[in-house]
C-alpha positions as CSV (number, residue, x, y, z in Angstrom):
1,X,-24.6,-12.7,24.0
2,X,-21.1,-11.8,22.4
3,X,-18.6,-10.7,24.7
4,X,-17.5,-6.9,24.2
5,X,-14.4,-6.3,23.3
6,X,-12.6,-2.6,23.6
7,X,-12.1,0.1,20.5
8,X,-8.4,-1.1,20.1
9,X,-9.1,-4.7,20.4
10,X,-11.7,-4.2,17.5
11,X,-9.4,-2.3,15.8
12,X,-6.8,-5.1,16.0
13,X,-9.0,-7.9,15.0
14,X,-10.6,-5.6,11.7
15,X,-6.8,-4.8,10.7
16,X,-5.9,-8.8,11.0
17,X,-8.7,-9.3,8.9
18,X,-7.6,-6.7,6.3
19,X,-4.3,-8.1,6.2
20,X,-5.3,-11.4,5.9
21,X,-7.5,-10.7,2.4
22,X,-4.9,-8.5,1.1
23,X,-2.4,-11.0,1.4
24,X,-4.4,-13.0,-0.5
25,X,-4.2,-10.9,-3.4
26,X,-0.3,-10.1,-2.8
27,X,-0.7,-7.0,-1.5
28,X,0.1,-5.6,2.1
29,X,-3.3,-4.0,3.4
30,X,-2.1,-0.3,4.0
31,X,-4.4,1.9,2.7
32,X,-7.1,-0.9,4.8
33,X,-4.7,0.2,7.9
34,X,-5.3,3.6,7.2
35,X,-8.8,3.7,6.1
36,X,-9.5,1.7,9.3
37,X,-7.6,3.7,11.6
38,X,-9.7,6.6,10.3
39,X,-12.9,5.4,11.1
40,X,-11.7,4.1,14.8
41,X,-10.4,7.7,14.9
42,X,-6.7,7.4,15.4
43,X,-4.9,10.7,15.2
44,X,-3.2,11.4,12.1
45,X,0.7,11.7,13.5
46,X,0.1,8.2,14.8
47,X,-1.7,6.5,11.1
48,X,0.8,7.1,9.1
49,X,3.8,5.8,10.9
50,X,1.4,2.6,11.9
51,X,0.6,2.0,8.8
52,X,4.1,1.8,7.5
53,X,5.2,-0.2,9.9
54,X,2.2,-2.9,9.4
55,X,2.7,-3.0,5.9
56,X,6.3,-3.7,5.9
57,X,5.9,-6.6,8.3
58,X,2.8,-7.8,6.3
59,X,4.9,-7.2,3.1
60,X,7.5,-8.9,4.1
61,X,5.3,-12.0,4.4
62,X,3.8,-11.5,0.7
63,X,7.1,-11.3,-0.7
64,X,8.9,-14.5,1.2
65,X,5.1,-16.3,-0.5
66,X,6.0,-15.0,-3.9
67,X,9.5,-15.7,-4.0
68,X,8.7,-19.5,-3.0
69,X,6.3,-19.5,-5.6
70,X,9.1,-18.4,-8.2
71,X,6.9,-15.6,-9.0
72,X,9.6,-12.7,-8.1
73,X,11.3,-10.9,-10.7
74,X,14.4,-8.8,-9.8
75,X,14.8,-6.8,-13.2
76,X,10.5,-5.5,-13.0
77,X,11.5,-4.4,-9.0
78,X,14.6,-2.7,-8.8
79,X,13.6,0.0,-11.2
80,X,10.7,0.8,-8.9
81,X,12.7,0.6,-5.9
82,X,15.6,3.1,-7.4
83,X,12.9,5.7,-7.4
84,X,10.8,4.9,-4.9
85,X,12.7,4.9,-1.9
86,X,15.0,8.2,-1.4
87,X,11.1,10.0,-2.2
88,X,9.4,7.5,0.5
89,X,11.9,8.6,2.8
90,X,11.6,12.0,1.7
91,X,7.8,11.7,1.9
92,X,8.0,10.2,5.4
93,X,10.0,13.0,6.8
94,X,8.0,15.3,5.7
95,X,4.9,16.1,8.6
96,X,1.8,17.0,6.9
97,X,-1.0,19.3,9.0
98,X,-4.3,17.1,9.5
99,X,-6.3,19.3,7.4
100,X,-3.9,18.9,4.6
101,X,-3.2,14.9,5.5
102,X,-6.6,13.9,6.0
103,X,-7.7,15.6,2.3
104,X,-4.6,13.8,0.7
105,X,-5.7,10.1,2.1
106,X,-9.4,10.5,1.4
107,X,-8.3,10.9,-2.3
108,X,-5.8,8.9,-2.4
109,X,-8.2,6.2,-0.9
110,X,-10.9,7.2,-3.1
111,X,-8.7,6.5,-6.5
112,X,-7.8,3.5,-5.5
113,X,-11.4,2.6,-5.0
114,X,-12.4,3.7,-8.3
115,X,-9.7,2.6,-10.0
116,X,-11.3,-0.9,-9.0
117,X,-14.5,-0.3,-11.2
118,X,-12.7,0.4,-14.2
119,X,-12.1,-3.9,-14.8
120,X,-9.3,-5.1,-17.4
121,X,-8.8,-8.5,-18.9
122,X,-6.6,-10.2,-16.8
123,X,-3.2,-11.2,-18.6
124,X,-1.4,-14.8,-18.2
125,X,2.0,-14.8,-17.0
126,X,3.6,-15.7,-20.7
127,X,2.4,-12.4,-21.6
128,X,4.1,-10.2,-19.2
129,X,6.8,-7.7,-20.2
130,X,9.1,-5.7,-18.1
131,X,8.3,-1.9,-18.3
132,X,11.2,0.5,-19.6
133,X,13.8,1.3,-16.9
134,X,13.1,5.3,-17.1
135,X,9.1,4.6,-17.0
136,X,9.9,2.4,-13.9
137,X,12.1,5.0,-12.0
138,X,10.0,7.8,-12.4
139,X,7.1,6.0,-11.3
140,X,8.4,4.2,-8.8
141,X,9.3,7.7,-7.6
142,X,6.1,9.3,-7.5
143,X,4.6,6.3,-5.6
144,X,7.6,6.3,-3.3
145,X,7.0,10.3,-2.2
146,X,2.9,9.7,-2.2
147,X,3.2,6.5,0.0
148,X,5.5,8.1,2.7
149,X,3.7,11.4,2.5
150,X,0.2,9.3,3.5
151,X,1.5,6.3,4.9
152,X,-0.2,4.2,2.0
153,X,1.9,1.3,0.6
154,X,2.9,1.0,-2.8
155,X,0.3,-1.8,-4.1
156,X,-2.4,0.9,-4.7
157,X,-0.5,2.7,-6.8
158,X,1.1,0.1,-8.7
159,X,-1.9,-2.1,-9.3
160,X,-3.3,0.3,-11.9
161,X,0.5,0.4,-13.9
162,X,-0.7,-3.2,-14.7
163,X,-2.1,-3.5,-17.9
């Protein structure tokens, strides 16, 4: 018989797990945090800020792995970044009721799900081509205000900009 183990403990060991297989695919697991947090029923106030946190660290870890692979490029990030962060700090500071919170995730969660059945050819890395500055800013801003107004990180928005 398997020992048991207590809500938070499982809740530990599934969000390992979840960053563990996203990292495998260079992302950083939050909307797994959050979608996991939701099921163990965390409050909502307490997701979001968890999530962040657990996605920089796990992040942070993706990056150093591309960077030693020589697979980072500074000119296709900073764009991004210049709009995304003064909205993900906007986002964050903004406190969202859980009846309005809750709504935004699920969807949020649910287009990134779906987005997954709609399958591209998958492109070598000769082919790439940095997207145009504006087109970068402006979406690297509206992922920046979605991500800290639900706590998601950014790769589940800009997975489906690939292409």
């Amino acid at each position: 018989m398997l020992p048991s183990v207590g809500p938070e403990l499982a809740l530990a060991i599934c969000m390992f797990v979840g960053a563990a297989l996203y990292t495998s695919v260079g992302h950083a697991g939050a909307s797994a945090y959050i979608a996991m947090m939701a099921l163990f029923g965390v409050t909502p106030s307490a997701m979001r800020p968890t999530a962040l946190v657990l996605n920089v660290v796990v992040a942070s870890f993706t990056s150093w792995r591309f960077i030693r692979a020589d697979l980072f490029r500074w000119r296709t990030l900073w764009p991004f970044l210049l709009g995304a962060m003064p909205l993900a700090f906007l986002g964050g500071s903004i406190k969202l009721p859980g009846e309005v919170y809750r709504p935004l995730v699920g969807v949020v969660l649910l287009l990134g799900a779906a987005r997954l059945l709609w399958p591209r050819p998958v492109r070598s890395a000769d082919q790439w081509a940095d997207p145009p500055i504006p087109v970068a800013v402006l979406c690297g801003a509206g992922i920046g205000l979605l991500l800290g107004l639900t706590g998601t990180g950014g790769g589940i928005f800009l997975s489906p900009l690939q292409g």
